[in-house]
N, C-alpha and C positions, 0 to 999 in steps of 0.2 A: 227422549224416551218414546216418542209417539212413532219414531222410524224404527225403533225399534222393537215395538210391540208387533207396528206394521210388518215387520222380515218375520218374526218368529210363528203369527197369523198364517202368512205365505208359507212359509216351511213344515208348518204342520198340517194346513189344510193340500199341500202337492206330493204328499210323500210318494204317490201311486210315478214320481219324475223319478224316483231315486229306484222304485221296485223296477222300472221300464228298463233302466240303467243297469241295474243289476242283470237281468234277465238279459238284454243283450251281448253283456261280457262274459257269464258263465257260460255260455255255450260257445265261446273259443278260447278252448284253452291256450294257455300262454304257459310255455314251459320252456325252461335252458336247455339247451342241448346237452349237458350235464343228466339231464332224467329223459333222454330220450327226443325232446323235443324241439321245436325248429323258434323259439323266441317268441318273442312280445308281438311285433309288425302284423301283425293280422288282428290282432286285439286291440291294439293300438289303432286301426285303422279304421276300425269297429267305432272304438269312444272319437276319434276326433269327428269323424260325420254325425253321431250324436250331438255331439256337444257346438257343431255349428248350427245344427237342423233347430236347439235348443236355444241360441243366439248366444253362445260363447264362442267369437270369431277369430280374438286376438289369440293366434297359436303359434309358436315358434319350435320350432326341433333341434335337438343336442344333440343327436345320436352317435351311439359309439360302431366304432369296424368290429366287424365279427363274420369273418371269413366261412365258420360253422353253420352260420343261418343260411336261409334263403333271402338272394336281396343283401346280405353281406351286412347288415345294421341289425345294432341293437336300439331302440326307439327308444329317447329324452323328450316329454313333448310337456311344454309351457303354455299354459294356458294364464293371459294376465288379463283380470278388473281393475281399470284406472279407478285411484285415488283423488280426495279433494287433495291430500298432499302427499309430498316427494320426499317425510322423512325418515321413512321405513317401510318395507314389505308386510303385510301377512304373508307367510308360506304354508300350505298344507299340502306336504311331501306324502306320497301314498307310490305304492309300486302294484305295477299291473303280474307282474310276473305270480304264479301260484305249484305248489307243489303238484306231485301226480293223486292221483286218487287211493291210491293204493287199492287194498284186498273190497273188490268192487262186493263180494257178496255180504259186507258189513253194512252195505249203504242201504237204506231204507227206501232209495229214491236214484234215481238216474245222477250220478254228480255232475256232468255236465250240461244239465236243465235244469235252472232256478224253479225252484218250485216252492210258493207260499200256501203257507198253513199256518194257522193259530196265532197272527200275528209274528211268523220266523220267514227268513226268504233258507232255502235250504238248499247248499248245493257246490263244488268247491272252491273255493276262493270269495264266497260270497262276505266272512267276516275278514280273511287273509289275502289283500287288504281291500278289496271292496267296498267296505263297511268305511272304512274312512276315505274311502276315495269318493264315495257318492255323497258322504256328511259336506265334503269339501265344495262339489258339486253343485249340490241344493242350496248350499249358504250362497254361494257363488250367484247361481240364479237367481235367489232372492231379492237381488241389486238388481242384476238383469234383467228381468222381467218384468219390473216394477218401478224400472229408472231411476232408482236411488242412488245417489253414488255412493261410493264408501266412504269411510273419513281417511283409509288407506286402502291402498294400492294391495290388492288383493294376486297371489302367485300361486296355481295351481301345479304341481308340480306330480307327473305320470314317470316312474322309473322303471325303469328294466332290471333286472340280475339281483332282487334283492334274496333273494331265497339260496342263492348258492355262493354267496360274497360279494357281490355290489361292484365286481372292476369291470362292471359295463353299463351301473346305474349312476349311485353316488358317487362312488369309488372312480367314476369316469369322470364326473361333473366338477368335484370340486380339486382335479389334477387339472383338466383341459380346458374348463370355463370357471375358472373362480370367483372371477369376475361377477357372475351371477346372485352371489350371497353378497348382502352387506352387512357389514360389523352390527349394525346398530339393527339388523331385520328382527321380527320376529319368526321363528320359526318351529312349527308343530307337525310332529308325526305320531298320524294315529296308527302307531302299527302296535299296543302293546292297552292292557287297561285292566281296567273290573269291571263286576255287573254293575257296579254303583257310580261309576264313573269317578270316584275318589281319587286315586293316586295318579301323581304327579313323577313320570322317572326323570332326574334328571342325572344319571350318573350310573355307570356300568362298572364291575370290575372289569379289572384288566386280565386277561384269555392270553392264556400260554396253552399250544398245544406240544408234546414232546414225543419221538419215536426214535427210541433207543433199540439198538442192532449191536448185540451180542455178540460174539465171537471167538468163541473156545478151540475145542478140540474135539468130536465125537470119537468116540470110542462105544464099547462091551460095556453091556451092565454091572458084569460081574468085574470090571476092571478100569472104574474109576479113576484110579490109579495112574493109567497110561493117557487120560483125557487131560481134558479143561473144560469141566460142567458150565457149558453158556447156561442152562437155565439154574443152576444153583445160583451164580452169579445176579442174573435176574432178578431173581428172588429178592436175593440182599439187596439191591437195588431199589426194587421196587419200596420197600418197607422204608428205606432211609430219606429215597423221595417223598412219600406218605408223610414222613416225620416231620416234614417242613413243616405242619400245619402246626406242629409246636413252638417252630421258630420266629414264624410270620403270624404272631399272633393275637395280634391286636382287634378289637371288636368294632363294629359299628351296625348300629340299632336299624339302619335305614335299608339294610339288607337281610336279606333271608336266603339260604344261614346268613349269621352276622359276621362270616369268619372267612378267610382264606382257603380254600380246598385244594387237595393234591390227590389226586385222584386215580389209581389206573384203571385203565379202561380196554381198548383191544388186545389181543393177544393171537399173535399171529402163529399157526400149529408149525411145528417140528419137527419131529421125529414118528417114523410111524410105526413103533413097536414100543412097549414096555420095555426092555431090556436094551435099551441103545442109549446110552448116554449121549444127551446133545451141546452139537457143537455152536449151536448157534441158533439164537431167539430172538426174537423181536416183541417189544412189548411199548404198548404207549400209555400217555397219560395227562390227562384232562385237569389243567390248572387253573380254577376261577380268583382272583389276587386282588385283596383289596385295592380302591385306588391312591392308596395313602403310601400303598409300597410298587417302585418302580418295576418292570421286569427285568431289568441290569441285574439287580438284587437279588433276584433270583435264580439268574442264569449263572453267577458264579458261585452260585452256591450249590446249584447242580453237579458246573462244571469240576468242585472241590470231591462230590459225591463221587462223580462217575472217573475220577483222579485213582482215589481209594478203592475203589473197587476192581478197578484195573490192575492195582498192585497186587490185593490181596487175590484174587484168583486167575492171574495170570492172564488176562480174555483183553482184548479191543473192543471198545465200544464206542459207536459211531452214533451220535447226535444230532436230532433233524429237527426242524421245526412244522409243522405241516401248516401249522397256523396261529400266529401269533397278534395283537390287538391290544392299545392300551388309550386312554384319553383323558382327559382332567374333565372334572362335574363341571355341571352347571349350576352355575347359584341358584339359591334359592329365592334370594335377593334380585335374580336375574329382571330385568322389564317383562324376558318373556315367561317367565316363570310366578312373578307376581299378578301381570296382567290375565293369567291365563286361571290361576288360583282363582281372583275378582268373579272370573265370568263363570267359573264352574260354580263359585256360589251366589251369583244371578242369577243361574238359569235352570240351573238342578237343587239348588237350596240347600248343599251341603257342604259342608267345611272341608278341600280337600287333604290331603298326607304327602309328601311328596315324598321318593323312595329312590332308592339305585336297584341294579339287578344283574343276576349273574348270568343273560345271558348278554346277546351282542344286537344291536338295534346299526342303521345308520346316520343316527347322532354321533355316533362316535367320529363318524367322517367330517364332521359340520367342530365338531368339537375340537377337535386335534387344530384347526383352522383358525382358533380362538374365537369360532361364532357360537353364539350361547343355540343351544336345540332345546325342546323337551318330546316325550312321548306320553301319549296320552287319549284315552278313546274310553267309551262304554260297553265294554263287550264282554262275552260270555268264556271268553278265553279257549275255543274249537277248534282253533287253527290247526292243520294237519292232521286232523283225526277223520273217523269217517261220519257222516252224517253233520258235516260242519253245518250251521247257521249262523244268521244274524238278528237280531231282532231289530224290527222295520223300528219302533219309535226311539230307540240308540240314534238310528240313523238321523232323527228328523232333531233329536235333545243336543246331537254332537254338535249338526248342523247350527242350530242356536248358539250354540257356545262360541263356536268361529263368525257367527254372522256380528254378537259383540264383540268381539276382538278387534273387527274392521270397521265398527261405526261409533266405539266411544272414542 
């Protein structure tokens, strides 16, 4: 306990390493080419000379092809603190990638200049994910700098692409290096939390996205008749996919809602007069599925929907996925789910909750692989909004939690 008094000492009296940190990352943004911008490699190039200037030397690169970027890579970069032993990893996966800023006259502040105040660092990507990239950081150091070793082998882990789907962060990592994970690691992602640091996710629903394309007959308003109403069609469509939520409807307490959603959402315009009956719509729709019900399950049950609706108004309907996603939990019971519970009530002194969520994390990639994940952080929840922050002792309380993980 005396080493461990000694790192959390360290971690609270160096937090001004984690605000430095901060500050050097938010003023290069790192965006997908998806929003405009040219990737991580600049940002990434950013924290690895930090992080050696800092004396975390051990770095190694996974990077993925990405012919979009400049320099043609998306940047994997490994940062590992040897262990006394070789029977599992810590991992603290954090992703450098951050959204754009959006509507800049919401922001109180320059968003790509960390700027603290009141005990917040404010600025974007400072809590998404920052915030747990720098907790990861400072735990890290806290060995470093003070020559502790761990009781385990400490894996920092820098990703690319987690903001636009991950097939160039995780989504690369655990197809081309799997090697990398072992069954028995622990591994934590602070990309998700409270203010209180409570909850514990370990288990997502399963994300079905749908875009159904209609295809009737346009015709005259006044003449019906001579058509095949794609958007009447639609309509009845939409309502009976809706209905699912009656059919797949089983509860669970650990989610909010506690229930299956079918949802529509886009709806793509048609026709450009009142008086023109259309031939053809497009409408989608937003599936959060518990994970108790496969998405097989659901897809022919669609498939039964969009059957009958075909017959009765005469129309073709053409079925897409845009984006689909499913994973089995993680225990509760997990090592890293229990150990991880332990330390959050060592270090913050509260009992935590552990939960599922509807929306989508990169556990699910680690999950699908039969490696347990969780996610987990103390934050204020500002991700993509404007005037994000983080609060600086989050950063220094997180840090403590992961510095136990690695020295009991």
């Amino acid at each position: 306990m005396d080493e461990l008094n000694q790192l959390k000492e360290f971690i609270f009296d160096n937090t001004e390493l984690a605000v430095d940190l901060e500050k050097s990352l938010t003023c290069v943004p790192a965006l997908a080419p998806e929003n405009g911008g040219d990737g991580e490699s600049k940002k990434c190039a950013v924290l690895e000379q930090w992080l050696k200037a800092n004396g975390i030397k051990n770095l190694e690169h996974f990077d993925a092809p990405d012919s979009r970027v400049g320099g043609g890579l998306r940047p994997n970069l490994v940062a590992t603190i040897p262990g006394n032993l070789d029977d599992y990893n810590i991992w603290i996966c954090a992703h450098m990638d951050v959204v754009p800023a959006g509507e800049l006259s919401l922001w109180n502040t320059d968003p790509w200049q960390a700027v603290v105040k009141d005990g917040k660092i404010f600025g974007r990507g400072v809590e998404d994910n920052q915030q747990g990239l720098c907790s990861g950081v400072l735990a890290a150091l806290s060995f470093v700098k003070q020559h502790i070793l761990p009781e385990h082998t400490i894996k920092l882990l820098f990703m690319a692409d987690e903001e636009v789907g991950s097939n160039y962060g995780m989504g690369w990592l655990v197809k081309n290096h799997p090697e990398l994970f072992g069954k028995n690691d622990r591994i934590l992602i602070p990309d998700g939390g409270d203010p209180e640091g409570k909850t514990i996710e370990i288990a997502e629903k399963n994300l079905l996205w749908l875009k159904f394309h209609t295809v009737g007959k346009q015709s005259h308003g006044s003449r019906p008749d001579q058509g095949r109403n794609a958007k009447l069609a639609a309509c009845d469509l939409a309502m009976r996919v809706n209905a699912l939520e009656k059919k797949f409807d089983r509860r669970d307490p650990m989610f909010e809602p506690d229930r299956s959603t079918f949802q529509p959402t886009m709806q793509n315009a048609n026709v450009s007069g009142v008086n023109i009956i259309p031939g053809d719509d497009v409408l989608c729709f937003d599936c959060r599925i518990l994970p108790c019900y496969g998405l097989d399950e659901v897809r022919a049950e669609v498939s039964e929907i969009v059957s009958e609706i075909e017959k009765q108004y005469d129309v073709k309907i053409e079925v897409s996925e845009p984006q689909s996603a499913q994973s089995p939990a993680t225990s509760k019971d997990s090592p890293v789910a229990k150990e991880l519970a332990s330390a959050i009530e060592a270090v913050h002194g509260i009992e935590p909750k552990f939960i599922g969520i509807g929306g989508g994390t990169v556990a699910a990639e680690l999950r699908n692989m039969g490696i347990d994940a969780v996610v987990w952080s103390t934050m204020d929840e500002l991700c993509h909004q404007p005037n994000e922050y983080c609060i600086i002792d989050n950063i220094a309380k997180d840090a403590a939690t992961i510095a136990w993980l690695a020295i009991v």
